[in-house]
C-alpha positions as CSV (number, residue, x, y, z in Angstrom):
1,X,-7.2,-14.6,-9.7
2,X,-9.5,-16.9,-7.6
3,X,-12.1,-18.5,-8.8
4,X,-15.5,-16.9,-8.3
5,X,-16.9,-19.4,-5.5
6,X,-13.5,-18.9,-3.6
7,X,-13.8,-14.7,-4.3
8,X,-17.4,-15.0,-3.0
9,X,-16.4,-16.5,-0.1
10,X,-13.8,-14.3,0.7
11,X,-16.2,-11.0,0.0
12,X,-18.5,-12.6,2.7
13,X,-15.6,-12.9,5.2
14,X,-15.0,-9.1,4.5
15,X,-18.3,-7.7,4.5
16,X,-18.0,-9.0,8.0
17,X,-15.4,-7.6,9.0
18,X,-16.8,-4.2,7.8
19,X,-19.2,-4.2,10.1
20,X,-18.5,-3.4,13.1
21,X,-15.0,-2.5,11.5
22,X,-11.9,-4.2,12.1
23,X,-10.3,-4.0,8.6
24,X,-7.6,-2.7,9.8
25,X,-5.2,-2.7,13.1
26,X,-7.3,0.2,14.4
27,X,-10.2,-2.1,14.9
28,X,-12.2,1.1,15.4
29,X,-15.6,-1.2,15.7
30,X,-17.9,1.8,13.3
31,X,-21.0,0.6,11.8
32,X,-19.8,1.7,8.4
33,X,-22.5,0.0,6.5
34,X,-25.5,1.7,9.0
35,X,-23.7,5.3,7.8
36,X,-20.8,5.7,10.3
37,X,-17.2,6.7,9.3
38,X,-14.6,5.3,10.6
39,X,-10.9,6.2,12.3
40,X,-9.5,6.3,9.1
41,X,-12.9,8.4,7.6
42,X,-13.9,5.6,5.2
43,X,-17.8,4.4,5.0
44,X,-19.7,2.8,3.7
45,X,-18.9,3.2,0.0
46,X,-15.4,3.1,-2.0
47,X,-13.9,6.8,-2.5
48,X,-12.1,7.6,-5.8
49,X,-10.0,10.7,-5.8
50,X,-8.8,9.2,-9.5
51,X,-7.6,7.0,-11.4
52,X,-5.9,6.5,-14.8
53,X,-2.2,5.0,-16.4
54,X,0.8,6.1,-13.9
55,X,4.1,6.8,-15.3
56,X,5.4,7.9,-12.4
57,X,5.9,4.0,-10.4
58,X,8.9,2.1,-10.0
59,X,9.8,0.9,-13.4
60,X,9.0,-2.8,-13.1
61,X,5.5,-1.5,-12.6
62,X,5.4,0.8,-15.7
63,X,6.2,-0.8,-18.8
64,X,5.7,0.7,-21.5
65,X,1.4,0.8,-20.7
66,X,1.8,2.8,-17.6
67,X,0.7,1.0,-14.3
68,X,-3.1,1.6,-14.0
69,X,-3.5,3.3,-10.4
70,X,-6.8,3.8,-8.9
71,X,-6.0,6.4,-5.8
72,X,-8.4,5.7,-2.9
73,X,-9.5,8.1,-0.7
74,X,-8.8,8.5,3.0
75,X,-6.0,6.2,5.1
76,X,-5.3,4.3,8.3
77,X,-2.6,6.2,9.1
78,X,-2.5,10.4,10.1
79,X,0.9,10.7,8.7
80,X,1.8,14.6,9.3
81,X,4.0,14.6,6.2
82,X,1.4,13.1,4.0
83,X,3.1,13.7,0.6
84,X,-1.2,13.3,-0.7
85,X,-2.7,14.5,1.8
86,X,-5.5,15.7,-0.4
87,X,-6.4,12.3,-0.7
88,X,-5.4,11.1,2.5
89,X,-7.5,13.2,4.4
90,X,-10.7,12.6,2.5
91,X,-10.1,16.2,0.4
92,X,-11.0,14.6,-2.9
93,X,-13.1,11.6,-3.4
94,X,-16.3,10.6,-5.3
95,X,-18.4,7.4,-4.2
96,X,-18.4,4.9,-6.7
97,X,-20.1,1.4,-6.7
98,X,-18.7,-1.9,-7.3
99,X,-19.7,-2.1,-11.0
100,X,-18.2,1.3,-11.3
101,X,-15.0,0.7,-9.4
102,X,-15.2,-2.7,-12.0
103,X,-15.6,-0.3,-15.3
104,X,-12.4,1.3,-13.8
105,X,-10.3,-1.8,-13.5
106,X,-11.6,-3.3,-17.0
107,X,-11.0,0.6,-18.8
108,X,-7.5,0.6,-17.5
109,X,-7.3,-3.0,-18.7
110,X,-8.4,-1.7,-22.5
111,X,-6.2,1.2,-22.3
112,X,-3.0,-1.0,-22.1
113,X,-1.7,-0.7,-18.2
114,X,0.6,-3.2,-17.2
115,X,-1.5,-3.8,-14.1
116,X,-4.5,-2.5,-11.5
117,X,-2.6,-0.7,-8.7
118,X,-4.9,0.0,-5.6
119,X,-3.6,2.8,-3.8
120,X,-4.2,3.4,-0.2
121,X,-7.2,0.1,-0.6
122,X,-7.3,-1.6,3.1
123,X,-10.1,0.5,4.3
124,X,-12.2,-0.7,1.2
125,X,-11.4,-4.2,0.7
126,X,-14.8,-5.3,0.6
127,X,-15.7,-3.2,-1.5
128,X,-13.1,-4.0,-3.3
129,X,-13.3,-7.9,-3.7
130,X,-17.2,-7.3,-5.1
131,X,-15.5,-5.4,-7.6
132,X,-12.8,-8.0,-8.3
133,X,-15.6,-10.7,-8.9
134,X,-17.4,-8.1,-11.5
135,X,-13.9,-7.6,-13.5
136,X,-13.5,-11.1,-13.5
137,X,-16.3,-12.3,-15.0
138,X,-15.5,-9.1,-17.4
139,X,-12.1,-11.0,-18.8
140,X,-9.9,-8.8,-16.0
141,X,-6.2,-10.8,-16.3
142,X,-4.0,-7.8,-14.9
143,X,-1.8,-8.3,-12.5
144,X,-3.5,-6.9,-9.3
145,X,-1.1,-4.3,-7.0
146,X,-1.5,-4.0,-3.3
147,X,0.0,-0.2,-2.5
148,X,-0.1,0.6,1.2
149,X,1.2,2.2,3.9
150,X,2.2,-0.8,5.7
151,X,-0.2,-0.4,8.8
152,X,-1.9,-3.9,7.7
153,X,-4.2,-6.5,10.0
154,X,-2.5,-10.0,9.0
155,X,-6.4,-11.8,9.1
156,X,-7.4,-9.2,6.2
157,X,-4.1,-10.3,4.3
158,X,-5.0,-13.8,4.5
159,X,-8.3,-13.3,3.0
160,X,-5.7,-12.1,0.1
161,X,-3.9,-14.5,-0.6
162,X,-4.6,-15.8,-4.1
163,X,-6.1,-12.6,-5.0
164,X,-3.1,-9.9,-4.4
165,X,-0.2,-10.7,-6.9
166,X,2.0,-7.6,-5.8
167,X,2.3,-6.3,-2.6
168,X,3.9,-2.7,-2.4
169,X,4.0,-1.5,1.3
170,X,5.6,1.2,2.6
171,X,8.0,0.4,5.6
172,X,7.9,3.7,7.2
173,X,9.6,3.6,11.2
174,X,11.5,1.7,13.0
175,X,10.8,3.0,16.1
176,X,7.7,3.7,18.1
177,X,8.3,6.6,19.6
178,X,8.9,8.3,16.0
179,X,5.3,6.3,14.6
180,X,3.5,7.5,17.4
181,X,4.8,11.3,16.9
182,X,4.4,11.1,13.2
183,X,1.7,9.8,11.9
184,X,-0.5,8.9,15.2
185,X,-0.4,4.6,15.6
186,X,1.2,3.2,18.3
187,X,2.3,-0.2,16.7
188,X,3.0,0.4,13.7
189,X,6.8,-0.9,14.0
190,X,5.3,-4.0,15.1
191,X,2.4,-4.5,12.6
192,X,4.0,-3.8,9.7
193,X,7.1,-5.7,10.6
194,X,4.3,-8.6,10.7
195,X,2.0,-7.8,7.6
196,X,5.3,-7.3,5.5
197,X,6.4,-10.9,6.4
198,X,2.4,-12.4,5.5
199,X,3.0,-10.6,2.0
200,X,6.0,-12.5,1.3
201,X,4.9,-15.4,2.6
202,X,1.8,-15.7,0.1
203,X,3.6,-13.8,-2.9
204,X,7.4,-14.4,-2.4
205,X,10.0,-12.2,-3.7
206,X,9.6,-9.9,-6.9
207,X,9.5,-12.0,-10.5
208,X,9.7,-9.9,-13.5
209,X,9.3,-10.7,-17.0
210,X,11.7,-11.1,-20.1
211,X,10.9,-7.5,-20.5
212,X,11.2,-6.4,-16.6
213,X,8.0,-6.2,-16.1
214,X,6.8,-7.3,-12.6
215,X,4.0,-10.8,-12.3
216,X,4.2,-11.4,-8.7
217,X,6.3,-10.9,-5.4
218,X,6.7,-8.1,-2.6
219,X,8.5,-4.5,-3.6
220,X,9.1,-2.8,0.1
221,X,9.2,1.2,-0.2
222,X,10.9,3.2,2.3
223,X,10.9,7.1,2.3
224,X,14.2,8.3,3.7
225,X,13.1,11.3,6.4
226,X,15.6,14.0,7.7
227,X,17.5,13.5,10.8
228,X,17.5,10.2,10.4
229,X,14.2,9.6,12.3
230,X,13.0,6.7,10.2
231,X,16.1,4.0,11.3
232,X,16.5,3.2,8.0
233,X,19.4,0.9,9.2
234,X,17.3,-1.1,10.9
235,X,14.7,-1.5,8.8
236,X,16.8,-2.6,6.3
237,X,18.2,-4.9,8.8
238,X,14.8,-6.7,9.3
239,X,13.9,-7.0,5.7
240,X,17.2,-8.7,5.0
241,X,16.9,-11.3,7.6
242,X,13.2,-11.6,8.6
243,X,11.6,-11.4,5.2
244,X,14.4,-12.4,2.3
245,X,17.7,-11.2,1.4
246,X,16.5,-10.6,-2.0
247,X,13.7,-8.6,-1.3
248,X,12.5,-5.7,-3.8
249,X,13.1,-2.4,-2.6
250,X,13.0,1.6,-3.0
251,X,15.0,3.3,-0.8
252,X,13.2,7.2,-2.1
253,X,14.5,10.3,-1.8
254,X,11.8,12.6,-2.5
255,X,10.9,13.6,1.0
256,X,9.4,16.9,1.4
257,X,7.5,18.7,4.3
258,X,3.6,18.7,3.4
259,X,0.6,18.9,5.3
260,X,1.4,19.4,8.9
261,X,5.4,18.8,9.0
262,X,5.9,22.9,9.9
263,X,4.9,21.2,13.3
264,X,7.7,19.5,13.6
265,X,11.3,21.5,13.2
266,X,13.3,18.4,12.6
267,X,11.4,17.1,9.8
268,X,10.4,20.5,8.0
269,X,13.1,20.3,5.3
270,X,13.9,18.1,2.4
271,X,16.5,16.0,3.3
272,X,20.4,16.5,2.0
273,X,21.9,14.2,-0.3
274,X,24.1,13.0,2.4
275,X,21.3,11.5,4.0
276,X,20.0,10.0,1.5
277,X,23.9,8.2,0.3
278,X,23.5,6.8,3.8
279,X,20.1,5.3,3.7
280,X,21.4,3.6,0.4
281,X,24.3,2.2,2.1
282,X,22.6,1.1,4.6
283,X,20.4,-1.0,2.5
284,X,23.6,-2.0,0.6
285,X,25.6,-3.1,3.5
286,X,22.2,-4.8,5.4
287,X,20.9,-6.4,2.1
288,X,23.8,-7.1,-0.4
289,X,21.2,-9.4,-2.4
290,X,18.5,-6.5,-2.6
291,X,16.7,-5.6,-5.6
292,X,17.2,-2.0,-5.6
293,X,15.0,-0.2,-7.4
């Protein structure tokens, strides 16, 4: 963790960038801190749908403490297969200060978590960083986990750098056509192609512990999606030989239609094990030196 000069500075930086918002690659431009919402439905104060230890994470995040998840509420993205789309879409939430967001990370802390894993966290960085510099000065020493859904503005990363010690972004499509249709951004290929290489650059690839237990480095999700429509091939592609060959990731199979998929015939069913062989060979074949998780 930065030092709490550097952390102030940084918390200045975003608080200016809240307002008019450009967080995030949307750059909607609302006056969240004069009571507007933005794109993503975010305003002026952090949202908690929950939080609490989380034995449900990729095991180097686990441990035997649980990884200590903080769920956020709302998103940049409009995903119509939101797998938590309770909490995506603003369903669930409570406001909750910076000391109180602070209690949060320190009572996880006490309980024995292995970590603090934001979840869904760009829209409230600021927010976020006030909270960090209250933690710190409480004895926080957790590894901090960055869990989002790859749709990430590369300035607000930089102002990371130092504080972040494990990014965990989805990867989601390699294709705009299928982004756009999906879950409503027209760049996303693009933007998270270049926030996932900013997150290695700053935390490099995934260090674990003599008991597996991850310290620092990037761990890049990808949700396998019926029909193909996701080009996992391609995506593993990139990760192999834009970002590292030994890059951390979850090729996940737990794809189910939620929310608003019955829109869309070719993704309203779980996909078939077949499919899912094939994403893992393709990460296989494209990343031989992948940590696959």
């Amino acid at each position: 963790m930065l030092q709490s000069g550097e952390l102030e500075r940084r918390l200045a930086r975003f608080r200016e960038l809240l307002e008019p918002c450009r967080l995030c690659p949307r750059e909607c431009g609302a006056l969240r801190l004069s009571g507007e919402r933005g794109e993503c439905g975010a305003g002026k104060d952090a949202e908690i749908a929950s939080f609490g230890p989380h034995f449900g994470e990729e095991r180097p995040l686990v441990g035997r403490g649980g990884s200590g998840t903080i769920f956020f509420a709302f998103c940049n993205l409009r995903c119509a297969f939101c797998q938590n789309f309770e909490i995506s879409r603003g369903m669930a939430g409570d406001p909750a200060s910076a000391a109180e967001l602070a209690e949060m990370m320190l009572a996880l802390e006490k309980r024995g978590c292995e970590n603090i894993n934001l979840v869904t966290p760009t829209h409230y960085l600021p927010q976020i960083v006030e909270a960090l510099t209250l933690a710190a000065g409480g004895g926080l020493a957790l590894p901090l986990v960055y869990n989002c859904g790859g749709y990430e503005r590369v300035e607000s990363l930089r102002l990371l750098e130092g504080i972040v010690d494990i990014y965990m972004p989805d990867l989601k499509f390699a294709g705009e056509e299928e982004a756009r249709k999906y879950s409503q951004v027209n760049d996303y290929p693009r933007v998270a192609r270049e926030a996932i290489k900013e997150m290695h650059r700053q935390v490099g690839d995934l260090v674990l512990d003599q008991e597996g237990i991850a310290l620092k480095g990037l761990l890049v999700r990808h949700l396998v999606m019926p029909g193909g429509v996701a080009g996992t091939a391609g995506l593993m592609e990139f990760i192999a030989r834009e970002v590292s060959p030994r890059t951390a990731v979850n090729v996940m199979d737990q794809y189910h239609p939620a929310y608003q998929a019955s829109r869309f015939p070719e993704i309203n069913r779980r996909i078939t094990r077949r499919e899912y062989l094939e994403a893992l060979a393709a990460a296989k074949e494209n990343g031989p030196g992948f940590q696959l998780l």
